[in-house]
N, C-alpha and C positions, 0 to 999 in steps of 0.2 A: 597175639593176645587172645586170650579164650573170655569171651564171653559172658561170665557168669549169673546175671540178674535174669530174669524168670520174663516174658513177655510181658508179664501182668505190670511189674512194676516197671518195665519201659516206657509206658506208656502212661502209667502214674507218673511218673520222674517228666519226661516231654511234658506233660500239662500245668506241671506245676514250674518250671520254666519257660513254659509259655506265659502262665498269669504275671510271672514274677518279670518278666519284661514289658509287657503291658501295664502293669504297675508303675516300673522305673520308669519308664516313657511318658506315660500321663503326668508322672510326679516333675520329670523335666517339664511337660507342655504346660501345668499350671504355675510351677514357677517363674517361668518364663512371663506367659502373661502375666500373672502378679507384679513380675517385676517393671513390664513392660508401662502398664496402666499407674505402678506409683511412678515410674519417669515421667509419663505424661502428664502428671499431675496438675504439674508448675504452671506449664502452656494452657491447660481448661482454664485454669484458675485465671490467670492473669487476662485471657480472650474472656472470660462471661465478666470480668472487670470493664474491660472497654466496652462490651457492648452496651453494658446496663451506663456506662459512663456516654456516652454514645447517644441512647435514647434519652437520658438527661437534655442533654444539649441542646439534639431536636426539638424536642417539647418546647424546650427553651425560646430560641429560634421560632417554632410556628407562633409563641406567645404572642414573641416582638414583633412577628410580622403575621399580622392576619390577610393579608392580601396575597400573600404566597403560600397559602396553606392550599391544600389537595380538592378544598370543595369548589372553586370557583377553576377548575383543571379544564372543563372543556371551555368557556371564555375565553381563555388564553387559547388554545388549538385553535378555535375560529377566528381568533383576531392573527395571529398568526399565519393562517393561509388566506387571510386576505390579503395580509401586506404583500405575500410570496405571491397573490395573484397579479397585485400591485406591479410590483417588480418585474411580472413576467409578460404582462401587456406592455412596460415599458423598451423591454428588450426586442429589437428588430431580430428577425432569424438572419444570419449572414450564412450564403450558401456559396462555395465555391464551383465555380462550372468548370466546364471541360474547356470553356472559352482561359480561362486563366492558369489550368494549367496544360492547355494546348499552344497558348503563348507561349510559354518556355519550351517548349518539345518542340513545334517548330521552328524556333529559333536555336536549336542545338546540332551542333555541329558532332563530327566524327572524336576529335581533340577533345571534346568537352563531359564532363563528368558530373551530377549533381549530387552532392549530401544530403540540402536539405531546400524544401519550398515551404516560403511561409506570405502568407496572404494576411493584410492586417488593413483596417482604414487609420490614418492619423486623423493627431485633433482637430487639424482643418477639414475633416471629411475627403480625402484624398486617400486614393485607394492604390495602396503600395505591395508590389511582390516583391520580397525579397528573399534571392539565390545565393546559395552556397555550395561552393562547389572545388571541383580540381582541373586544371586546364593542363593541356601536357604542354606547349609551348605559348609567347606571345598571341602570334598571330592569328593564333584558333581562339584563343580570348578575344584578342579585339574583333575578330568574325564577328563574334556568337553577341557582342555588344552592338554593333555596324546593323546585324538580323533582328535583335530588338530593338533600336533604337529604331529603325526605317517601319517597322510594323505600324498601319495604321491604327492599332488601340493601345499604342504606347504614347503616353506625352512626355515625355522624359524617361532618360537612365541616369543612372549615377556609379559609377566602376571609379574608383580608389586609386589613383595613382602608384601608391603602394602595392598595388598586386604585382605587378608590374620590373620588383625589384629583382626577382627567379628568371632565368630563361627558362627551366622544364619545371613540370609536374608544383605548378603555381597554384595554390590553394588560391579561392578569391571569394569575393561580396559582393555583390550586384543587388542595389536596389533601382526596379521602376516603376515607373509612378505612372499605373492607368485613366487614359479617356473616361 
């Protein structure tokens, strides 16, 4: 094809398809948002409802109760970390040593496997470890009971007959009750 329009008007003709896309384009992005902002409408509307509904309430609420309105806010903090001082002079720190859980470690055998140690005092003030674990046969259980039981800061074990009922790979419970 040849050609025929003059430089001049190439370059007229480009700019004025230039605007006229920049035109369409804008005219899409305004209707767009136009449309976008009446969809939203519904939701403004219905949300400054609740909230004016909302701050009704409040008001309402501080009316009936002047004792819980915002002015007397530090009174409350202060009596609050007192009680929590309260509370926190009352709690003994219980600290586990190496004394209780070196009891179990050296009372553990080759057979012997642990999940979980858990250290607790009961209500009588007796101070109980209680093991959970996996033993691979009987008699590495009843060891590892024979080693805590004979240790001088055990006063008692307690092993479940029930563990008992597996010959291998016996999950078990073991509570003792320390000196």
């Amino acid at each position: 094809m040849i050609n025929v329009l003059p430089q001049n008007e190439k370059i007229v003709l480009h700019k004025e398809y230039i605007i006229r896309l920049i035109t369409v384009c804008l005219f899409i992005f305004s209707a767009f948002s136009f449309s976008i902002s009446f969809l939203l409408m519904p939701a403004y509307t219905v949300s400054k409802n609740k909230v004016s509904t909302l701050e009704i309430q409040l008001q309402k609420y501080n009316d009936l109760n002047p004792e819980n309105s915002g002015n007397n806010l530090s009174s409350i903090i202060t009596e609050i970390n007192q009680k929590l001082d309260l509370l926190d002079k009352n709690l003994q720190p219980k600290n586990i040593t190496e004394d209780v859980i070196g009891l179990a470690l050296s009372a553990k055998s080759n057979g012997i496997k642990f999940s979980n140690l858990s250290y607790f005092t009961t209500l009588e003030g007796k101070r109980t470890l209680q093991i959970n674990g996996q033993a691979t046969d009987r008699t590495s259980l009843r060891a590892f009971e024979d080693a805590l039981r004979n240790d001088s800061r055990v006063e008692s074990t307690n092993l479940p007959v029930s563990n008992f009922t597996k010959r291998t790979n016996i999950d078990f419970s073991l509570a003792a009750i320390l000196k």
